[in-house]
C-alpha positions as CSV (number, residue, x, y, z in Angstrom):
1,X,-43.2,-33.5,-57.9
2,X,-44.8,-32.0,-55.3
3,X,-41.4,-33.6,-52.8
4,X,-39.1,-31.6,-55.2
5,X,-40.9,-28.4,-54.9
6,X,-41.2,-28.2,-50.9
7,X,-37.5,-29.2,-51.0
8,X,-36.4,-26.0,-53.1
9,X,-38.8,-23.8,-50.7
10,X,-37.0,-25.2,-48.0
11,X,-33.1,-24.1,-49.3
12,X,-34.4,-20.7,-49.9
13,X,-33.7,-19.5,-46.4
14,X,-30.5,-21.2,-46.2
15,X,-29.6,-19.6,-48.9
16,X,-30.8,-15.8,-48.3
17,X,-28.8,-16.6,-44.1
18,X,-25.7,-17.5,-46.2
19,X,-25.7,-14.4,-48.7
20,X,-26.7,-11.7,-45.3
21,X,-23.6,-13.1,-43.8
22,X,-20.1,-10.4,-44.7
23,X,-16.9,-12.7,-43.7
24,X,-13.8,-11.6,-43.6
25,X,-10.0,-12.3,-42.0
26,X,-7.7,-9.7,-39.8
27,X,-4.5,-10.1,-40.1
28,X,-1.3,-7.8,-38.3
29,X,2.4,-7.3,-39.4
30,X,5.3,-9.1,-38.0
31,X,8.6,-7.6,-37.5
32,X,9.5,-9.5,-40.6
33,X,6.9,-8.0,-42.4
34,X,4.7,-11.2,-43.0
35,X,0.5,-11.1,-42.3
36,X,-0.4,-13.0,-39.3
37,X,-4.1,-13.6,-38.3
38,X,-4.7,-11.5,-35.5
39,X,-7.8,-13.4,-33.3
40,X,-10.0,-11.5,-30.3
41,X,-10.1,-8.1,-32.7
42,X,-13.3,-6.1,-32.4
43,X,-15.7,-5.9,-35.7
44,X,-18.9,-4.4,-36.1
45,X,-21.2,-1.7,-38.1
46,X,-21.2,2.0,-37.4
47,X,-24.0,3.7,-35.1
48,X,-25.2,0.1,-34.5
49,X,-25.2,-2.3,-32.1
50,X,-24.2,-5.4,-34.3
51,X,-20.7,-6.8,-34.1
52,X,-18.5,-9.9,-34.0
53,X,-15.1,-10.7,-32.8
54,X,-12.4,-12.7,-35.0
55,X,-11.8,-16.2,-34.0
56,X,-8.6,-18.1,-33.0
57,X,-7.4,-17.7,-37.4
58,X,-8.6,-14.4,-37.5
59,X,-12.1,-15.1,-39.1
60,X,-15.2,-12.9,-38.4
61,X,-18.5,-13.8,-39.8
62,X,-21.2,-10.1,-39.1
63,X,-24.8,-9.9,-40.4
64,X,-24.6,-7.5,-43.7
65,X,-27.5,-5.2,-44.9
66,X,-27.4,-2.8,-47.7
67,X,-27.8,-0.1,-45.1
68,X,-25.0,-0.8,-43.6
69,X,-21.9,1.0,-45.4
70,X,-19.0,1.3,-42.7
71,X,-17.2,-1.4,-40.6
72,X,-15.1,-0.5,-38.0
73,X,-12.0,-2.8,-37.1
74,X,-10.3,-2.2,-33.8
75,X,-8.1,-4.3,-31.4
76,X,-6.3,-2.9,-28.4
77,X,-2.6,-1.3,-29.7
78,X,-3.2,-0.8,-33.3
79,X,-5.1,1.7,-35.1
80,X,-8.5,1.9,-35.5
81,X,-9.7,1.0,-39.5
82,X,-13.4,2.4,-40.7
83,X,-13.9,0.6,-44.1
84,X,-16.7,1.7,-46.6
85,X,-18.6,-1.4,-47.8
86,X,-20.4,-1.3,-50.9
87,X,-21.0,-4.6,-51.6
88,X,-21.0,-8.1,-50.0
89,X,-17.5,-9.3,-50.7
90,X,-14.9,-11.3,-48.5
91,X,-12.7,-8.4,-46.8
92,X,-9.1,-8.9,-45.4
93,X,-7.4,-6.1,-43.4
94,X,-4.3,-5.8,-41.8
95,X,-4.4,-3.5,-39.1
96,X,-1.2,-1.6,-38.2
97,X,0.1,-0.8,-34.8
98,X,0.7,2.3,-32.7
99,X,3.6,2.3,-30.4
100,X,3.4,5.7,-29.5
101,X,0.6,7.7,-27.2
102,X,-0.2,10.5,-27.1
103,X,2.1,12.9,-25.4
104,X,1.2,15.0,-22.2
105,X,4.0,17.0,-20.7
106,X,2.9,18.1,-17.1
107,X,5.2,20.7,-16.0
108,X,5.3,21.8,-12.2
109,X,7.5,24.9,-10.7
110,X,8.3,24.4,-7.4
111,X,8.9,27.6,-4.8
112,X,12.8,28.0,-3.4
113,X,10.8,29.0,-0.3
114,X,7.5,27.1,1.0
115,X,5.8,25.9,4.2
116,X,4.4,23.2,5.2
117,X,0.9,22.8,6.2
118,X,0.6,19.4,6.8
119,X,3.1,19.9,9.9
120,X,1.7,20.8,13.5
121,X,4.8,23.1,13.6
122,X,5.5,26.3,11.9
123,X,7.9,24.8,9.5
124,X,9.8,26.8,6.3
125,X,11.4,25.2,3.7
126,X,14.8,27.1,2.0
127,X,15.5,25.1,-0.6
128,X,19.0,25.3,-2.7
129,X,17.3,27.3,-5.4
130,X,17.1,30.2,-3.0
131,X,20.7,29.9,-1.3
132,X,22.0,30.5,-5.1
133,X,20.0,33.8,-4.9
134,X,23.6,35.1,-3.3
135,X,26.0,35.3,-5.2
136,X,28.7,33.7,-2.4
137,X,27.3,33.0,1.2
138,X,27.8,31.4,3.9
139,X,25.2,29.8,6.5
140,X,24.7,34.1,7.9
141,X,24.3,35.4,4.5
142,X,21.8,32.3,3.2
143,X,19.5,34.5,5.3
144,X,19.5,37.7,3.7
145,X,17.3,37.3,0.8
146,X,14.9,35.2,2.9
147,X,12.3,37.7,4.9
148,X,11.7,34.9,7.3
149,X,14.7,35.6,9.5
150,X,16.5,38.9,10.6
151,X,20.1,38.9,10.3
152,X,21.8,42.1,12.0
153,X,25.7,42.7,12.5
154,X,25.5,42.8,16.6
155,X,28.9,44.4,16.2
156,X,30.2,46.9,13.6
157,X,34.0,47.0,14.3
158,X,34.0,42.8,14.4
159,X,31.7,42.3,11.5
160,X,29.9,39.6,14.1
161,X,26.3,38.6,12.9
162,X,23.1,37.5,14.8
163,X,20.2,36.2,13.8
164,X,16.7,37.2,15.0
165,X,13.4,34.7,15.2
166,X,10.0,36.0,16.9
167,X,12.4,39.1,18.3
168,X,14.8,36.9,19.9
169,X,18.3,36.6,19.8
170,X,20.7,33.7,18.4
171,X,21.4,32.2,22.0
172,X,17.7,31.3,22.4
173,X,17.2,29.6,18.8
174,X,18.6,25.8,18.1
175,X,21.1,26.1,15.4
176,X,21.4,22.4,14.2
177,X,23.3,20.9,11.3
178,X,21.7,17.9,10.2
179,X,19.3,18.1,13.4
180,X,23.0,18.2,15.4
181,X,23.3,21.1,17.7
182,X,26.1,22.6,15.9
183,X,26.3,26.8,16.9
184,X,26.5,26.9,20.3
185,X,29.1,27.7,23.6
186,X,32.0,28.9,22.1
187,X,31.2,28.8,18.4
188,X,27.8,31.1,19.5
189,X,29.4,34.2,18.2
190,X,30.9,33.6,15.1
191,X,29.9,29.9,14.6
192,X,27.3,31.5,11.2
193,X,29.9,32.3,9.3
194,X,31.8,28.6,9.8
195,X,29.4,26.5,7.3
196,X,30.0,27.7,3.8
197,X,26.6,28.0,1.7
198,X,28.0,25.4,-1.2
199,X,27.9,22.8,1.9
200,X,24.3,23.3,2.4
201,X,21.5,21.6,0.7
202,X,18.7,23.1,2.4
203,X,17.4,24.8,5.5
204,X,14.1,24.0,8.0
205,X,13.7,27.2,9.8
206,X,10.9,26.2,12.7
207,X,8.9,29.0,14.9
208,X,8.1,29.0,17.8
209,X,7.1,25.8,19.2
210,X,9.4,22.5,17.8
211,X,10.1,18.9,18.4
212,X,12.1,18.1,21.8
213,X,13.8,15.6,20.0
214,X,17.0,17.8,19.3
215,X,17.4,19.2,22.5
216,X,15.8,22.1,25.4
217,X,17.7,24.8,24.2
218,X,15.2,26.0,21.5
219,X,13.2,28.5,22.9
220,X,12.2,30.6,19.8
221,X,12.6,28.5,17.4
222,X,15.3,26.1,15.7
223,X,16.8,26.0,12.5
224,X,18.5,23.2,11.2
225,X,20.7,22.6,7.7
226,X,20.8,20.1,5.8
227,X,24.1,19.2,4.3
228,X,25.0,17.9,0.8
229,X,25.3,14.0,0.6
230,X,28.0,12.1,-1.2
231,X,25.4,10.2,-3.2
232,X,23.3,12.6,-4.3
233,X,26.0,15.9,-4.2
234,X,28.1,16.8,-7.8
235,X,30.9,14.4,-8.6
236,X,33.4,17.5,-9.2
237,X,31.9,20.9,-8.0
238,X,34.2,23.9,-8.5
239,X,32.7,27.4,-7.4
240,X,35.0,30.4,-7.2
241,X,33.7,34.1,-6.3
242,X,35.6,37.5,-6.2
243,X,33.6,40.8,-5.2
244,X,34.7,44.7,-5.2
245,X,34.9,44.4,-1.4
246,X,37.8,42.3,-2.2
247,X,36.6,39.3,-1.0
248,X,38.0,35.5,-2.7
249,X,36.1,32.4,-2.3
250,X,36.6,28.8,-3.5
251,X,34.8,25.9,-3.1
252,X,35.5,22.3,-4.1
253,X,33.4,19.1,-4.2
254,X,34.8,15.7,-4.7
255,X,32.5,12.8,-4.0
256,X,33.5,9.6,-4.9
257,X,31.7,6.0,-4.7
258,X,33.5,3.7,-3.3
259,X,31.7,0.7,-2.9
260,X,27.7,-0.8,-3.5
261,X,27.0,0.7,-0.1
262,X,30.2,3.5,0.4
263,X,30.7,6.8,-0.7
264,X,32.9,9.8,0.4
265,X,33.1,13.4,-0.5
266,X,35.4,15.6,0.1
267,X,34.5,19.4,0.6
268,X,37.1,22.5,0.5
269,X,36.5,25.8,1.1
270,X,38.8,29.1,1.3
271,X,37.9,32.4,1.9
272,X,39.9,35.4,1.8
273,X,39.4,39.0,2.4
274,X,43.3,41.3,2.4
275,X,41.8,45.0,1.0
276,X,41.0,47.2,3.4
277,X,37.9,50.1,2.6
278,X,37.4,52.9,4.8
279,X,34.6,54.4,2.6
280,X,33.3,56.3,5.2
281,X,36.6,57.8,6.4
282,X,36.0,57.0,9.8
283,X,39.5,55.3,10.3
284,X,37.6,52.0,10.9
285,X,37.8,49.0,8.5
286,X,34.0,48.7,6.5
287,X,34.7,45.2,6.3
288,X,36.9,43.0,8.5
289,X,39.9,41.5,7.0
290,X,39.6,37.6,6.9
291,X,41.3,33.9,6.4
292,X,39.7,31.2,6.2
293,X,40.2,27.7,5.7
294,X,37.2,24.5,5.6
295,X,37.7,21.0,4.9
296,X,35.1,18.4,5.4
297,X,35.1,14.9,4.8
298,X,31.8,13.1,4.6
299,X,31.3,9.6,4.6
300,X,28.0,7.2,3.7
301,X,27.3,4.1,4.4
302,X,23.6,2.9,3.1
303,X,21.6,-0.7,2.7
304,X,18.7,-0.1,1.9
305,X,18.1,-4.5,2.3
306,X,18.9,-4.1,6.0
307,X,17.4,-0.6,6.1
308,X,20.3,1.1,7.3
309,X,22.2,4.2,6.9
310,X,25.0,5.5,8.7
311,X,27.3,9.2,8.0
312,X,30.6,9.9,9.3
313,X,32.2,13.4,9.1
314,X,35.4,14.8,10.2
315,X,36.0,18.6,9.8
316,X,38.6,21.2,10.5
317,X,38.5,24.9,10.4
318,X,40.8,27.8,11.1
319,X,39.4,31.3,10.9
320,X,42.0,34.3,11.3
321,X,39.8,37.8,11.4
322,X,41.2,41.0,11.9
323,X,39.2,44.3,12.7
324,X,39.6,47.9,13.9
325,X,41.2,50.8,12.2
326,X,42.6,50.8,8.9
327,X,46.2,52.3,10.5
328,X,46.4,49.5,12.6
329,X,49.0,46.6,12.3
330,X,49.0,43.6,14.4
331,X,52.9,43.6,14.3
332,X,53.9,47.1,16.0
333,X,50.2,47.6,17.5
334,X,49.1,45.3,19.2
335,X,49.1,45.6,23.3
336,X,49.8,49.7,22.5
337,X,47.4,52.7,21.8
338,X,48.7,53.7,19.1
339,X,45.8,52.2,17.0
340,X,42.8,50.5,18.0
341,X,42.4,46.8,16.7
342,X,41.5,43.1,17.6
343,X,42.5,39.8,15.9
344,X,40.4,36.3,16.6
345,X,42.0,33.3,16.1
346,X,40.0,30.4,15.6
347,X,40.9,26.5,15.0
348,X,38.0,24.0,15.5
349,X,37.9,19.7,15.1
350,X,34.5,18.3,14.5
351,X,34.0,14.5,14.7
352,X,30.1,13.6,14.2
353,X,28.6,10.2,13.6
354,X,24.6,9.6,12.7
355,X,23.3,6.1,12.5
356,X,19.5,5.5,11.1
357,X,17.7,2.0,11.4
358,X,14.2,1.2,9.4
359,X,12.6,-1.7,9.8
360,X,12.1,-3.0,6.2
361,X,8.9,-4.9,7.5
362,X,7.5,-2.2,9.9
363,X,8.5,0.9,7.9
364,X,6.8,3.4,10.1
365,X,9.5,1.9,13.1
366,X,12.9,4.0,13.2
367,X,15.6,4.1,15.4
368,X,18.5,6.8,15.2
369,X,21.6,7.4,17.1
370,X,23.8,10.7,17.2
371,X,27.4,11.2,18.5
372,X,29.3,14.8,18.1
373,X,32.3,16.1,19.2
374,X,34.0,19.4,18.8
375,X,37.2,21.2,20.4
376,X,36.9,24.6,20.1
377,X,40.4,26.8,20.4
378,X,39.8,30.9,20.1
379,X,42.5,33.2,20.8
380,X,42.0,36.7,20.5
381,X,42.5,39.9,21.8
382,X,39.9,43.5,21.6
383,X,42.1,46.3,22.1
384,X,44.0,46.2,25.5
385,X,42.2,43.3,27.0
386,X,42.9,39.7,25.7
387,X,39.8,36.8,25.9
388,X,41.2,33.4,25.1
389,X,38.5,30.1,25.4
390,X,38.9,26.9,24.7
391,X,35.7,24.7,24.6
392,X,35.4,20.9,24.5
393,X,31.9,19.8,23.7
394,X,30.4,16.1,23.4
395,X,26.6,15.0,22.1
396,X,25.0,12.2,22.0
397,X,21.3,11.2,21.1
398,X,19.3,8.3,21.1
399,X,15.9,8.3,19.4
400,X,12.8,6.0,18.2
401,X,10.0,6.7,15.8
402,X,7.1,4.7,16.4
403,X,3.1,4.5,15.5
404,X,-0.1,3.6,18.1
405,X,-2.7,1.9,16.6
406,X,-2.7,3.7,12.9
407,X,-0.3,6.1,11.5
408,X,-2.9,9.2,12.9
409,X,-0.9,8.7,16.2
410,X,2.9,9.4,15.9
411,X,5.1,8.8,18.7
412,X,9.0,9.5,19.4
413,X,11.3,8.9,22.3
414,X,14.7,8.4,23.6
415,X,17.5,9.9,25.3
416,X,20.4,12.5,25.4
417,X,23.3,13.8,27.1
418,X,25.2,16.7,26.6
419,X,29.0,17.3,28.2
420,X,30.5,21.0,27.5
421,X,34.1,21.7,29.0
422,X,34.9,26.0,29.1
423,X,38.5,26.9,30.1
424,X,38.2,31.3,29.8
425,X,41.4,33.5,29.9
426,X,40.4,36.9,30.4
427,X,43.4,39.3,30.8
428,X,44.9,37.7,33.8
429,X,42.2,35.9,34.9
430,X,40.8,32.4,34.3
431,X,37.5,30.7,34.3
432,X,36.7,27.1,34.0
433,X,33.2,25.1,33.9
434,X,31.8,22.2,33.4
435,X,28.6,21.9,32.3
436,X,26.7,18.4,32.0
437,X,23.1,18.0,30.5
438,X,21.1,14.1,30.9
439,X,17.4,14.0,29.6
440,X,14.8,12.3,28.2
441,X,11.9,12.8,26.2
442,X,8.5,12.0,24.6
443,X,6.5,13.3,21.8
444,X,3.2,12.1,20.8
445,X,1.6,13.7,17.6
446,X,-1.9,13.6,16.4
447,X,-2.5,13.7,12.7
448,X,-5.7,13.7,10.7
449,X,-5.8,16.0,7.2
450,X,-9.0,15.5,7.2
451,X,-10.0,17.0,10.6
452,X,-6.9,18.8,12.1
453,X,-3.1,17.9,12.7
């Protein structure tokens, strides 16, 4: 007897472990709508440190008092359930999913116009946002909403512009296009209003001290402009302007890709200006009268396996102005006094070729190389004395990109000639010069944002 009662004393505890013990099963939906157990889910009691995870069949066994009243079922990408308990009875849940976060928009605004302070050169950015600030530009007029740089007719009766950095004229400042020198000898004068503003995708104007690596004949400063690139350029871009100065524009963009690695564009512009204003009846024309006719073709080549990319672009221009008094006609006038006037005839070939090598396993290792070629023809005529100059130019550059010991210490070098051919007709006279330019260069740059650059 006394077996049989130490035997029922001894089940008691079993029994009261059993009944403290709340089970349950998780389960999610399948895309078919079915339960399936849903094992490693998180289960335990509110405010309390007492918890359990569901097993391989999605099983949890959790220690249950009457004090406890909420269980909380979570498991990483599905809701989080809170269940009220009221009593000790088996629980299954199915838990649903969330496929959705929640949503942060993070909105930035970016300024058409910024420097950079990371740069150990006095470097401003002009972005395309602020070239469409004019309503029709070319590379002279992309200036004149920009306060960085002074752009001033150096003569009234031609309409010829020039730009001014650090109170210096446009023969001491390095106009490049695609870091090319592009404005210079015989183009000096005029060569501003020869890159239409729809051909430019932005503009690095640099005072003061720059890189060598362009060339010695930035003394003031340089500014170079970046062009539009087949790949990233419109597909179709039309632009047409017409202003109460009587002045027509169009511009065309066709880009086109021709291959996993090739793509062309073709750029068009036209400019015309036939009405001629004498608004302040001094016999002169306000505005010169003008012809114009662009046409670029741009080719590029990239691989971005081999970590090359290459551009090829041929160009042509012919520029007719036409300036003086309003009475004057090229016809009957010209070579008399019966009416002052001038007329500049300009054709221009461009052949340019930029080729850029990364190493895909050294990244911070680059090599470039630059050819450019130009003939310059200008025929013209001020009045009684004729200047005619034709100008054959050639560039080439050779340049590599390297690091010493960490990134902190930036080196580039290379090589560069120059080859500039002037035939000058003035009057009766002629003028011929060669000029022929062979350098080379180094540029080591320290940079630490931490500490200074």
């Amino acid at each position: 007897m006394k077996k049989i009662i130490f035997y029922i004393l001894g089940l008691i505890p079993l029994v009261t472990t059993a009944q403290d013990q709340l089970k349950g099963v998780v389960y999610e939906l399948t895309e078919a709508k079915t339960k399936q157990p849903l094992p490693g889910a998180n289960v335990y009691w509110l405010n309390t440190t007492v918890g359990a995870m569901t097993d391989i069949d999605g099983e949890f066994s959790i220690p249950y008092e009457t004090a406890y009243n909420k269980l909380i079922i979570s498991y990483v990408g599905f809701k989080t359930d809170t269940l009220n308990i009221t009593s000790n009875d088996y629980i299954e849940h199915v838990l649903s999913p969330t496929s959705e976060l929640d949503e942060i928009t993070v909105t930035s605004r970016k300024q058409a116009t910024s420097r950079s302070y990371l740069k150990s050169t006095n470097t401003i950015l002009v972005s395309s946002d602020e070239l469409l600030k004019a309503a029709c530009c070319n590379l002279s007029e992309s200036f004149e909403t920009n306060p960085s740089i002074d752009v001033n007719f150096a003569d009234a009766v031609s309409g010829t512009r020039q730009i001014k950095m650090l109170g210096l004229n446009s023969p001491y400042i390095l106009i490049t296009t695609e870091n090319i020198p592009a404005i210079r000898g015989a183009s000096q004068a005029y060569g501003l209003s020869f890159i239409p503003g729809t051909w430019v995708e932005s503009i690095q104007i640099t005072k003061g001290a720059g890189s060598v690596v362009n060339g010695f004949e930035s003394i003031s400063g340089q500014i170079n402009a970046e062009m539009v690139k087949p790949t990233t350029d419109d597909k179709l871009f039309v632009n047409a302007y017409a202003g109460v100065n009587g002045r027509l524009e169009l511009n065309t963009h066709l880009n086109q890709k021709v291959s996993d690695k090739w793509s062309t564009g073709l750029y068009l512009h036209g400019n015309l200006r036939n009405q001629k204003f004498d608004r302040n009846n001094d016999t002169f024309l306000d505005v010169p009268l003008k012809e114009q006719i662009n046409v670029m073709n741009r080719w590029q080549y990239t691989n971005g396996e081999k970590g090359i990319v290459s551009f090829i672009n041929l160009r042509y221009l012919t520029d007719n102005t036409q300036a003086g008094q309003i009475n004057f006609n090229p016809n009957t006038d010209q070579g008399t006094t019966n009416s002052w006037g001038s007329e500049i005839d300009t054709e221009r070939f461009e052949v340019t070729t930029k080729l850029g090598y990364v190493n895909p396993e050294v990244p911070y290792q680059s090599l470039g190389f630059q050819t450019a070629f130009s003939r310059h023809l200008q025929d013209s005529y001020f009045g009684l004395n004729d200047y005619d100059i034709t100008h054959n130019s050639f560039y080439s550059n050779l340049v590599y990109n390297s690091i010493i010991s960490d990134s902190r210490h930036k080196i580039k070098t290379g090589v560069n000639f120059t080859y500039d051919s002037y035939t000058e007709d003035v009057n009766t006279d002629s003028y011929e010069r060669i000029e022929n330019s062979v350098g080379g260069f180094f540029e080591y740059s320290y940079d630490d944002l931490e500490k200074l650059t």
